[in-house]
Every structure is written in structure tokens, then in C-alpha cells.
C-alpha positions in Angstrom: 24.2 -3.0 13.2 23.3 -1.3 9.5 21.3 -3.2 7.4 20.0 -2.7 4.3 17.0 -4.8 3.0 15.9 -5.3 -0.7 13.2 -6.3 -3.0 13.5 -6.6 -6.3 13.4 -8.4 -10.1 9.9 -9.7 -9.0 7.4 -6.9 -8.8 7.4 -3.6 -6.3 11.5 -3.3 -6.0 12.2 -1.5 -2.7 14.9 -0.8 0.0 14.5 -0.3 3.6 17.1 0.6 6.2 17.4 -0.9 9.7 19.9 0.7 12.0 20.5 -0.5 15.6 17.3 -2.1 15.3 14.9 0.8 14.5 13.8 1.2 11.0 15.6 4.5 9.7 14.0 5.1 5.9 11.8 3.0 3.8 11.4 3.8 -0.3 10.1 2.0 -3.0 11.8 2.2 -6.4 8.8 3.5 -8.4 9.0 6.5 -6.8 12.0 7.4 -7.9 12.5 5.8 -11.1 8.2 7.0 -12.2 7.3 3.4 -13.2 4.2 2.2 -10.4 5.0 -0.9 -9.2 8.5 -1.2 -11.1 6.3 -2.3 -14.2 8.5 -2.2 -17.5 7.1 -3.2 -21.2 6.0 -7.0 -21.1 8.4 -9.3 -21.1 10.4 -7.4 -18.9 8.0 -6.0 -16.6 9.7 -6.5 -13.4 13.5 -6.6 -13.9 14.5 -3.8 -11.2 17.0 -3.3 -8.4 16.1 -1.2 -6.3 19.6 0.9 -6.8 17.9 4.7 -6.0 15.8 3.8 -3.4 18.5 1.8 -1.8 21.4 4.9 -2.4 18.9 6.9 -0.8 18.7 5.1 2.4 22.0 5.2 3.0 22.5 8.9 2.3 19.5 9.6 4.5 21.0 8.0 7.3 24.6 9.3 6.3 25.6 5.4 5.6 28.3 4.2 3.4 27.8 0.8 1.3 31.3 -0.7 3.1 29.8 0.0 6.2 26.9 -2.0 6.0 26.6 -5.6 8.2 24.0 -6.9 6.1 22.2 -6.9 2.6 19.3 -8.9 3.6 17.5 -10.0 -0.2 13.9 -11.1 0.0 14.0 -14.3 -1.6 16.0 -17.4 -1.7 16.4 -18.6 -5.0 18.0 -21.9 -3.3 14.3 -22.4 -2.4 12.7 -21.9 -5.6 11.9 -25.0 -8.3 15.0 -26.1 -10.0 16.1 -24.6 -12.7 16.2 -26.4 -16.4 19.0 -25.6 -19.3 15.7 -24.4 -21.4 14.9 -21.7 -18.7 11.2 -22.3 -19.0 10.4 -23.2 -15.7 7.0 -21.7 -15.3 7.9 -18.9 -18.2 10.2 -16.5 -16.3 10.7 -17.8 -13.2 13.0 -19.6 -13.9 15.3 -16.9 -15.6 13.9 -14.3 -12.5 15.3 -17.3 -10.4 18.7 -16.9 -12.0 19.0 -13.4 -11.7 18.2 -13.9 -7.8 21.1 -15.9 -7.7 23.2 -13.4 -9.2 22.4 -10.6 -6.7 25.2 -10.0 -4.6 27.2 -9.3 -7.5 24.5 -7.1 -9.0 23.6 -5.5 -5.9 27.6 -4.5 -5.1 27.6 -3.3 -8.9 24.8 -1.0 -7.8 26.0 0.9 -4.6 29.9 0.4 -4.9 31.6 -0.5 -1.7 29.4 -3.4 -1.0 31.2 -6.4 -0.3 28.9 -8.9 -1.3 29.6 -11.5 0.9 27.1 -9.9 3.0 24.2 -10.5 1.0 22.0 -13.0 2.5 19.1 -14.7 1.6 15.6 -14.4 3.6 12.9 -16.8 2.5 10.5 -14.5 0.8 7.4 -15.6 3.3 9.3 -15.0 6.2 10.3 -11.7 5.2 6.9 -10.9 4.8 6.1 -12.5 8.3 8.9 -10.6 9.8 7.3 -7.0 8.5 4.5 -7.9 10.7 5.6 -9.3 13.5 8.4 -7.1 14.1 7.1 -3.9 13.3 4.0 -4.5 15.0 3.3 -2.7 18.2 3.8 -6.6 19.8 6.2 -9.2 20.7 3.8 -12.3 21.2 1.3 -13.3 18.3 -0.5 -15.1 15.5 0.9 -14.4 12.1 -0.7 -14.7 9.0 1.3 -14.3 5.6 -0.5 -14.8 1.9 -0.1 -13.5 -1.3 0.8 -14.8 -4.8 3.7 -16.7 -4.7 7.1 -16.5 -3.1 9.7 -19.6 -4.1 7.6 -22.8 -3.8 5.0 -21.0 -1.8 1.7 -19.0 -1.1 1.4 -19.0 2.6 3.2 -18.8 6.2 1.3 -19.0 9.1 2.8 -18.7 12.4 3.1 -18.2 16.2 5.6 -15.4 17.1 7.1 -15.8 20.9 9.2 -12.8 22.3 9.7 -11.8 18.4 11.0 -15.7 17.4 8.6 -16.8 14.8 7.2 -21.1 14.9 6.6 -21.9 11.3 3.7 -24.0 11.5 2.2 -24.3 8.2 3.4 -23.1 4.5 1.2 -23.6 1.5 2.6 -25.2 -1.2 1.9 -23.9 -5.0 0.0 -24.0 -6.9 -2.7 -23.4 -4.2 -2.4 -19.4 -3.9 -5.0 -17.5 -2.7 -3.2 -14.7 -4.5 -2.4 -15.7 -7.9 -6.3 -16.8 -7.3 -7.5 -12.8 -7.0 -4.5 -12.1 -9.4 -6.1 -14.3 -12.2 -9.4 -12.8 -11.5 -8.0 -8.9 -12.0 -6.6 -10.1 -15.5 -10.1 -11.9 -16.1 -11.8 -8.4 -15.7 -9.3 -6.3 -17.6 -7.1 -4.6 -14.7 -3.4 -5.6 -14.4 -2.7 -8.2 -12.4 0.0 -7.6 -9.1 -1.2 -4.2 -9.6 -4.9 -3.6 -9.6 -6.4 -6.0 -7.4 -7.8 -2.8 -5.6 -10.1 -2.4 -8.2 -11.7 -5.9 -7.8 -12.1 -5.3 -4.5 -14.4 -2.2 -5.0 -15.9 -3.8 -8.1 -17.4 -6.3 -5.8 -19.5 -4.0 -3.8 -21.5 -3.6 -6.8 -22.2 -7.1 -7.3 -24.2 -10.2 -5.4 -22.2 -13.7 -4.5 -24.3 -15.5 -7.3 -21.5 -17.7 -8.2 -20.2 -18.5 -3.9 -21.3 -22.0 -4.2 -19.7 -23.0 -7.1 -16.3 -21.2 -5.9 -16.8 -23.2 -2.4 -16.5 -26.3 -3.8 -13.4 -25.3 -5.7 -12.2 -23.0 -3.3 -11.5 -24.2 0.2 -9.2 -24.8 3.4 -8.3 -28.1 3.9 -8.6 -28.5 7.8 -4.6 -28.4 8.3 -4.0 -24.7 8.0 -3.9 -25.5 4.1 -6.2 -24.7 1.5 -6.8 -25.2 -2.3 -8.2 -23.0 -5.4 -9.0 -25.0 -7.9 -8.6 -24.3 -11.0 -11.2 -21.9 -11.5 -12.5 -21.5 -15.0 -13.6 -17.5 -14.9 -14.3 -17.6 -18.6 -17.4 -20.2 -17.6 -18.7 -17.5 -15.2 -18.3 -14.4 -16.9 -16.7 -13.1 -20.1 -13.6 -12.2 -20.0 -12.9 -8.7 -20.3 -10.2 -6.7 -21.8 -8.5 -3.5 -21.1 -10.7 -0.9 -21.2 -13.8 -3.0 -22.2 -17.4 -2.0 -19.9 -17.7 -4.2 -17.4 -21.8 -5.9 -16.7 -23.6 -6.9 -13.9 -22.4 -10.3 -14.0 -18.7 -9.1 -13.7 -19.6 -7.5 -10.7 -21.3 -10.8 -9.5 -18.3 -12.5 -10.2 -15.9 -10.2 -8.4 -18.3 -10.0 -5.7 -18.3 -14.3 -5.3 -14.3 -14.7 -5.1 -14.0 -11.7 -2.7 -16.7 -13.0 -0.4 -14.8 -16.9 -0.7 -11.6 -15.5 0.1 -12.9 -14.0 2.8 -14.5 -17.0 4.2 -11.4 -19.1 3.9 -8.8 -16.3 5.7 -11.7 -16.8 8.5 -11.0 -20.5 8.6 -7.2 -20.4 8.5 -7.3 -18.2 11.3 -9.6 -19.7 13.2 -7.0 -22.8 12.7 -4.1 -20.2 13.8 -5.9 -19.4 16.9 -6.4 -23.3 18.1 -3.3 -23.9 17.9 -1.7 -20.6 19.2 -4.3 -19.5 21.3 -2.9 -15.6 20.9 -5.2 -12.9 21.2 -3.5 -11.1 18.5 -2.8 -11.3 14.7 -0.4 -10.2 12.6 -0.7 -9.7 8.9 1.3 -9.6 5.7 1.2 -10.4 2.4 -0.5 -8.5 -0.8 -3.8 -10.4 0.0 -3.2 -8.2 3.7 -4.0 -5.4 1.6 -7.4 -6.3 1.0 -9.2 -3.9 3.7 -12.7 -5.4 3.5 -11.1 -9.1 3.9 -9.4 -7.7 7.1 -12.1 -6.1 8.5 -14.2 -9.3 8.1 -11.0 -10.7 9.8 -11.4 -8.3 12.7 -15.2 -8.4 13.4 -16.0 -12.3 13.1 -12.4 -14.0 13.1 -10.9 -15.2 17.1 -8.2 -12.4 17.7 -9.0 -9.6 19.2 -6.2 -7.4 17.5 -5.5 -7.8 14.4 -2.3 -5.7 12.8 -1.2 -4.8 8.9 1.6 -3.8 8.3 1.1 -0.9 5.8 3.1 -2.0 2.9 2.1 -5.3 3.3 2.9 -6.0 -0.6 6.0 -7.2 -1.9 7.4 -4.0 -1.1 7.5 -4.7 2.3 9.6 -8.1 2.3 12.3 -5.0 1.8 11.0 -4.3 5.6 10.8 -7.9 6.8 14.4 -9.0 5.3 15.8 -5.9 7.2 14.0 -6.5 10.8 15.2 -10.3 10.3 18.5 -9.8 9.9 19.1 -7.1 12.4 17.5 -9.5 14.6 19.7 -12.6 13.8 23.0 -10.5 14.0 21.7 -9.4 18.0 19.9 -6.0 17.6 16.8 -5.1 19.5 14.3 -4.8 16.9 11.7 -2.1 17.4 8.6 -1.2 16.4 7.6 0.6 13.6 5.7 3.9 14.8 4.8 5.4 11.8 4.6 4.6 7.7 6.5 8.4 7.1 9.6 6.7 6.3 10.6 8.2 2.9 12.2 11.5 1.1 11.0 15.2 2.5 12.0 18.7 1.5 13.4 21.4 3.4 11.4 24.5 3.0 14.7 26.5 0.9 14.9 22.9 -1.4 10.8 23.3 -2.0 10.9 27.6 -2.7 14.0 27.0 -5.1 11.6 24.9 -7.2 9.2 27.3 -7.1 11.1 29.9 -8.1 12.9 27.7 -11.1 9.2 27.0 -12.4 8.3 30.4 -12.4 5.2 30.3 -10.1 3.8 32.6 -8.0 3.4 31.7 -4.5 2.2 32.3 -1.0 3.2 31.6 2.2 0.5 32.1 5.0 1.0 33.0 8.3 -1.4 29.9 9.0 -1.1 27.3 6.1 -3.6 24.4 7.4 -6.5 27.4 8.2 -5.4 28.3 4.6 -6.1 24.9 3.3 -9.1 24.1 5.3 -11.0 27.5 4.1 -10.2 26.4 0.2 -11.7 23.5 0.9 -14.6 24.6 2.7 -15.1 26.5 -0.5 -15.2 23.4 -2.6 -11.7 23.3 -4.2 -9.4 20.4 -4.2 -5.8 20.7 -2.7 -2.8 18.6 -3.4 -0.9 18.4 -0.4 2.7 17.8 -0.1 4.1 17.4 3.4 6.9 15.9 6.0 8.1 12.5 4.4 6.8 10.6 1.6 4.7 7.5 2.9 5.5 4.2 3.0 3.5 1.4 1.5 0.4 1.9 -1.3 -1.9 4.2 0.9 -1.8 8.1 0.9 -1.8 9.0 4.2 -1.5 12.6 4.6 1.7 13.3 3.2 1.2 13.1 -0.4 -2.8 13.5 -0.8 -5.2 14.8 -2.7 -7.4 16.2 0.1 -11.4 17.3 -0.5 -14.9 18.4 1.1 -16.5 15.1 1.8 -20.3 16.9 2.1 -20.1 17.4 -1.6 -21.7 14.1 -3.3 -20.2 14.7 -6.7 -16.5 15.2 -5.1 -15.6 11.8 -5.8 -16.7 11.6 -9.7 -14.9 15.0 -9.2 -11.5 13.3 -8.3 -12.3 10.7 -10.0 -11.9 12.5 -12.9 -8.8 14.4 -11.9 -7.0 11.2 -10.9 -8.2 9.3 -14.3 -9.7 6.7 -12.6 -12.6 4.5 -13.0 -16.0 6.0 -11.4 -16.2 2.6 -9.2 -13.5 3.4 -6.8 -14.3 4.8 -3.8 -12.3 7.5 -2.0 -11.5 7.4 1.4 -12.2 9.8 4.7 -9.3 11.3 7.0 -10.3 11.8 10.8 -9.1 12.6 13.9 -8.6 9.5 15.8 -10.1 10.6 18.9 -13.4 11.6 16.4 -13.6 8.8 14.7 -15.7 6.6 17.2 -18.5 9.2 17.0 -18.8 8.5 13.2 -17.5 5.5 12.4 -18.2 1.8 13.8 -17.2 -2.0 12.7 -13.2 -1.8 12.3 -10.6 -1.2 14.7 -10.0 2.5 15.8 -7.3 4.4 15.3 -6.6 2.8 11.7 -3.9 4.9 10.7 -2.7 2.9 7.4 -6.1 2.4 5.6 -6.0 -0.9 5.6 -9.9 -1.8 7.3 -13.1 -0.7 6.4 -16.1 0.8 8.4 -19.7 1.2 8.5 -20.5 4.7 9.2 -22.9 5.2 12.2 -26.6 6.5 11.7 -26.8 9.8 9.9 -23.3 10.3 9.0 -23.9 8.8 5.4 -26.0 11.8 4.4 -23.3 14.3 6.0 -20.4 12.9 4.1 -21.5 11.4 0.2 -18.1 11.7 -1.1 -16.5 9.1 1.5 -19.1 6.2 1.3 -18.5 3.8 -1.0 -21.7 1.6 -3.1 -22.0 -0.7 0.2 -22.3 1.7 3.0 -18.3 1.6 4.0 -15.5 4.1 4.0 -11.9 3.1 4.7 -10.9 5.8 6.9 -7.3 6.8 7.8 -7.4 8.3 11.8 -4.8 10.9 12.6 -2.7 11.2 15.9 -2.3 14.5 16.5 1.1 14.1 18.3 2.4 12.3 15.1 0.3 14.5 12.3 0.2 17.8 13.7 -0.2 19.7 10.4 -2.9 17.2 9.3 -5.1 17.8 12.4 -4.7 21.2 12.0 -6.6 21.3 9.1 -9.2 18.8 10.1 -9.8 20.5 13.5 -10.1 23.9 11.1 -12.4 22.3 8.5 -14.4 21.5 11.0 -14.6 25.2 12.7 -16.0 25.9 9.2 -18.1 23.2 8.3 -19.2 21.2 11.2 -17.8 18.2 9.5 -14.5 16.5 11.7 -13.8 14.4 8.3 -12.0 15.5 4.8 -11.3 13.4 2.0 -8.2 11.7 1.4 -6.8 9.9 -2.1 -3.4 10.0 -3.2 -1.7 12.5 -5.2 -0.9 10.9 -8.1 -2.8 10.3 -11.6 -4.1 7.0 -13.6 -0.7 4.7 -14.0 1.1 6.8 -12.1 3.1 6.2 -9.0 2.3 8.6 -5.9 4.2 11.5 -6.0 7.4 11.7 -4.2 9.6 15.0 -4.7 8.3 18.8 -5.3 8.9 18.2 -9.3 6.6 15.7 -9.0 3.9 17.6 -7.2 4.5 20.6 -9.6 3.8 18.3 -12.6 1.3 16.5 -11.1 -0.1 20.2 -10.2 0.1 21.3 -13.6 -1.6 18.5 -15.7 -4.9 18.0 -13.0 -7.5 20.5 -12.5 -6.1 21.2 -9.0 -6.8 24.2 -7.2 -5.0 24.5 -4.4 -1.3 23.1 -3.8 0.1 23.7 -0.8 3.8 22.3 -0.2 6.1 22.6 2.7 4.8 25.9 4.2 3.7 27.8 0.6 0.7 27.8 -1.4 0.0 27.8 -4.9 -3.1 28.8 -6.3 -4.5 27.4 -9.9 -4.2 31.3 -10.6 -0.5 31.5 -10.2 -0.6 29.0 -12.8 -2.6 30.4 -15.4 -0.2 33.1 -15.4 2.7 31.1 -16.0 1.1 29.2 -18.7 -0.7 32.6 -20.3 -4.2 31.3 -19.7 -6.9 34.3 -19.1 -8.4 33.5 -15.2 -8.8 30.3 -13.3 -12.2 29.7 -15.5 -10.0 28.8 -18.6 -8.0 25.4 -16.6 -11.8 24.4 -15.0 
């Protein structure tokens, strides 16, 4: 069976591509259309199909539209609230709700050949659900979905048997743990369904002066349910607009609601394991990306294995709506092994664009010794290899890579990437190193998505990776699976004594991650980048000063 599954009008519009049961390519639309997160001018911030990443997964796996079985859509608008004639149900949703309605048509509009009877409708939780539990590395578990809102809801948990997922609670809006962190980000000046990240590291620089307060308003009900409030920020803290300088008491206040969400994913699962009794959890849903939440999830919740699925945003309900219906038409759903599901470059594609853009380059006989001596020597390398990633992390494919011994590296790329000095960057290790520096989160953790305390000495051997509170969210690296990448840390480490690099993504301030070699070239020639190496050639900020008529490497520091 082919089936293609889609996200879209809401926020991070993506495709993904099931075939025979085995995921075949996974995109999101911002990387091709430039806008992170499929944000447009307000009101019509979110109003995407996914048309390019969805052409794209076809042509990858040499799939016409007419040949599909399925179009599997992430959301059920015959689930959402009704629908008056004035359209203002709940501002937009109600239009967005419409729109939902409408997407066979627009969907067969978008890749001709379509027949769109074949659309189908997947509740927008149980996508989610279905993009852990069927990609996860297990047939039998606990599964955990929360994020914002999806239809009438905020929350799915369940218990998965031979990959059939029990509903056995859903929480009804308006409770939502997410719209809860949401309102928070828009409280402190970030975006909201975008820069929750921020929030997160925010909080490490604050104390839980305002907990008690939030746990009276804030709470699980018992029943697998919970409630959050309404929560007046503004009585807390002031509120804070874009670019305003954030106090001591926004920290604080960051710092309270992360703790309290926290606490209450520890009671909902410890509800989810009485009445499952799995030893392992699954885990979707935008609130799944919050790493420090899962780790607390890991170290004092009841499973013993807990599993995110790396684009556990709305992106992934792309994923999950794929898996599902593959599943319900009688395929043998597999697995996901790896989050390199996107676009790559052949080596002739990536010299061409070179060429065009006039720069000189290199290719070494041995690239990742090449990489790992420039950044022995302090410089920073943008590194463009294999397929694009899937889901929000940079995990060796498209990265901005780093010597972690250097304490001002991370104001360093901080400042390259445009980014507020707060956020932390995060360390790339070999997985069968990363015991011997790092302890308190599952190991391997090759999506980013837990954090870790760093064992006894390490902090003073690697500044740039530690973030205000003594954690570093590390990505490990299977060597079988990431040859290239462990090349270079295995070098690095001949050079330095240091097994560890660091690791952001390539991409600058409101900018999506790159995807193609234009991208990396732009993104190469706006940031004080040193080093690019793509496919198997290097470019040196030298080259580049050539191109652009600039006297020595001195003139772009």
C-alpha cells in the first residue's frame, strides 16, 4: 500500500510517505517554502498545504498521485465544535475548521491525479499517538499524547497491544497543558506554537517562587484528566513584549509552570501505568518536545523506557496519519530507524552549485579529519550532509558543528545564529562514549529530546555544552547509521582529547533549518562561518572573500 499523510492549515504543514508499511520520506513544508513553522503575516499565519513537501515524497519514492491508496489528513473536522454562520467559533477555528472540510478537493488541486475519495480523516490525537507507537522500536506500551489542541481536545492517553491502540482517556478543552505553556511564551514575548523552546531554557535561570500558587490552579484530576485554570500571568509577572529584557521574576515565572507541568505529566503517567501496567512509554505531542519534562519523565515516572518520537510536534501527525492508515488498509507497519527522512544531494547536484556561485572549493582526500582539524583550531563549520532531518532537532545532517572546550563558543554561535544568549547549545557523542560523560537520561538519545547531568569533571572540559543548570541535551551517534559523523568525532578527539563537539542547527534567527545546498550557501554567506563542508567538498570563509572582493578572512570576522 502507498500512503501519503498530511498536516496542514493549522501550524507546521508536512507530508510523510508510508510505503508497504515502512516510512519512505518525511518533509516539512517550511523547508521548502522558507517560512519556520508555515508562519504567514497574522491573520493568516497558518493557511498551508503541504503541496511541495507532499510532491516531493512522491517523487522521492518514484510515486504518482493516482497511485496512491490513501491521503490520510491529520484532523477530523467532523470532530471539531460546530461551526456557526458567523464563523467566529473561537476566532479562526472555526473558518480553519471549514477549510479542513474542504481538503480533499484542495489536496487533489494540489498534486493532480489524486482522486479524493481517498482522503480520510484521522483524529488529530490519534495521529499523534500513532507516530509513537508505531514508529517506536515496540509493539506493546503506554502512550502518552499532549499538546495544544487538536478538535475538541488536549490529550490521548493510551495502552497500545500488538500495535492496536485502547483509548482510555482524552482531555477535553479547554484544559490544555499546551495552550497552558503556549500562553506563557506569548506572556514573555516569544511566539507562541513556535518558541516554547525558549521558555524552557529561560527557566533554568529562574527559582519555582510562584509552584504553589500554579498547584492550586494547575492539576490532574485523579482520572487521567487534569485542569489549568485560568492562570492570570499578568498577576505574576509583567507581561513582556517582543524584544523587551526579560527580569528575574520572568525567569521565576518560567521556571514555576515548567516545574508544574512537569509534576503533573508525572501524575498522568503514573495513572497510565496503574492501569496498563507496561514497562514502556510512548510519547507525542508538542509538549513531548520538552526535553527536561521528559527526562524528569524517565528518571522519577514508572516506565522504564520511555520513547519520543522526534517530530513529535504537529509536524509529526503527518507521520501518525500515514502509519495509521497503512495499518488499517493491512500493511505491516515498521519501525522508524532513523529521523534522516528528507531531501539529499548527489555530489555532481552539490559541485554544480558551487560552481554557479562562483566559489572556490576543496575536496579532501579525508573530509571528516578535514573538519575535525578546523575545529580543533577553533573555527565553526556548517555541515551539510546525507538527508535533511526530520522533526525540529539538528542532528548531524544540517548542523552547525563547534569546539565544546571553548566557554565563549556558545555566545559565539549564539551570535551567528541571532539568537538570544539564554539558549543553550547542545553536545554530539558517540553513543558508546556517552556513558563515560554523561548520566541521568536514557543512553543512546539519538533525537535530542532528554537532558543530562554531566558526570564529575566533565563540566570544566566542555563549557560550551552545559547549559545555566548543569545539563546538556546530547544527541549520541551510531556509528553504523552516522558513519561520517563519527568520523569526525572519533578524529576531534585524536586532536583534542575531547570525544564531544557541539551541535545547533544550521539555520539563523526566524529561519527554518536549512534544507538544499542554496540554502547552505546563503546561510554560509550571511554568518561568520568558517568552514562549510557539503557533500564531500569544503569551502573555506577565504574562497568567499574572494568572491565577494573582501581583502583576507580578517575583513568577514
Amino acid at each position: 500500500m502507498k500512503v501519503l499523510g498530511v498536516n496542514a492549515v493549522f501550524h507546521d504543514p508536512a507530508a510523510a510517505l508510508v510505503v508497504d508499511g515502512r516510512v519512505v520520506a518525511a518533509a516539512e513544508e517550511e523547508r521548502f517554502s522558507r517560512r519556520k513553522h508555515g508562519k504567514r503575516p497574522v491573520p493568516f499565519s497558518t493557511w498551508e498545504l503541504p503541496e511541495r513537501s507532499g510532491r516531493w515524497c512522491l517523487e522521492h519514492a518514484g510515486v504518482e498521485p493516482a497511485e496512491l491508496d490513501a491521503v490520510a489528513y491529520s484532523y477530523d473536522p467532523r470532530l471539531a465544535p460546530p461551526v456557526g454562520p458567523d464563523l467566529t467559533a473561537d476566532g479562526w477555528e472555526g473558518l480553519r475548521t471549514l477549510y479542513a472540510r474542504r481538503a480533499p478537493l484542495f489536496l487533489a488541486a494540489a498534486l493532480p491525479g489524486l482522486d479524493p475519495r481517498k482522503v480520510a480523516f484521522v483524529p488529530h490525537h490519534v495521529a499523534h499517538a500513532a507516530s509513537a507507537y508505531l514508529a517506536a522500536p515496540f509493539r506493546d506500551c503506554a502512550v502518552l499524547v499532549s499538546d495544544g489542541r487538536g478538535e475538541r481536545g488536549s490529550h490521548l492517553a493510551g495502552h497500545v497491544r500488538a500495535g492496536r491502540l485502547e483509548t482510555l482517556r482524552a482531555q477535553r478543552l479547554p484544559a490544555s497543558l499546551g495552550l497552558l505553556y503556549e500562553e506563557l511564551t506569548a506572556h514573555l514575548g516569544f511566539r507562541r506554537s513556535s518558541d516554547e523552546y525558549k521558555v524552557m531554557a529561560m527557566a533554568s535561570y529562574g527559582r519555582p517562587a510562584f509552584l504553589g500558587r500554579l498547584r492550586r490552579l494547575v492539576h490532574a484530576t485523579g482520572d487521567g484528566g487534569f485542569v489549568t485554570g485560568p492562570v492570570d500571568f499578568a498577576a505574576l509577572a509583567p507581561r513582556l513584549a517582543d524584544g523587551d529584557e526579560w527580569a528575574p521574576v520572568h525567569a521565576d515565572l518560567a521556571c514555576s509552570v515548567q516545574r508544574r507541568l512537569e509534576e503533573v505529566l508525572l501524575e498522568l503517567a503514573g495513572w497510565l501505568h496503574e492501569r496498563t501496567g507496561e514497562r514502556r512509554l510512548a510519547l507525542a505531542g508538542g509538549v513531548a518536545l520538552n526535553c527536561v519534562a521528559n527526562s524528569r519523565l524517565f528518571e522519577e515516572g514508572p516506565f522504564d523506557e520511555v520513547w519520543v518520537q522526534p517530530a513529535s510536534g504537529d509536524a509529526g501527525t503527518a507521520l501518525g496519519a500515514a502509519l495509521h492508515a497503512a495499518l488499517e488498509l493491512g500493511d505491516d507497519v515498521q519501525p522508524v530507524e532513523s529521523a534522516a527522512l528528507g531531501r539529499e544531494w548527489g555530489e555532481t547536484d552539490i559541485e554544480a552549485r558551487l560552481t554557479t556561485a562562483g566559489l572556490e572549493h576543496e575536496r579532501p582526500v579525508d573530509l571528516p579529519g578535514e573538519v575535525a582539524r578546523a575545529l580543533a583550531e577553533n573555527r565553526v563549520v556548517a555541515w551539510f550532509q546525507g538527508r535533511a532531518e526530520w522533526g525540529p532537532r539538528a542532528l548531524g545532517h544540517r548542523s552547525l558543528l563547534a569546539d565544546p572546550r571553548r566557554p565563549g563558543n556558545r555566545e559565539r554561535i549564539n551570535d551567528i545564529k541571532g539568537r538570544e544568549q539564554f539558549r543553550p547549545l547542545a553536545p554530539m557523542v558517540l553513543a558508546e562514549r556517552a556513558a563515560e560523560i554523561f548520566e541521568g537520561g536514557p543512553i543512546p538519545s539519538p533525537y535530542m529530546l532528554f537532558t543530562h547531568r554531566l558526570r564529575p569533571g566533565w563540566v570544566e572540559r566542555i563549557p560550551a555544552v552545559v547549559h545555566v543548570d548543569g545539563t546538556a541535551r546530547i544527541q549520541t551517534v551510531d556509528r553504523a547509521q552516522e558513519p561520517l559523523a563519527a568520523r569526525v568525532l572519533e578524529e576531534f578527539e585524536a586532536r583534542t582529547g575531547v570525544p564531544v563537539v557541539v551541535n545547533t542547527s544550521l539555520n539563523t534567527a526566524g529561519r527554518p533549518m536549512v534544507d538544499a545546498p542554496r540554502d547552505a550557501l546563503e546561510c554560509f554567506g550571511s554568518a561568520p562561518v568558517d568552514v562549510l563542508a557539503i557533500g564531500p567538498f569544503l569551502v573555506r570563509r577565504a574562497a568567499l572573500s574572494r568572491v565577494e572582493g573582501v581583502a583576507g578572512e580578517e575583513a568577514l570576522a
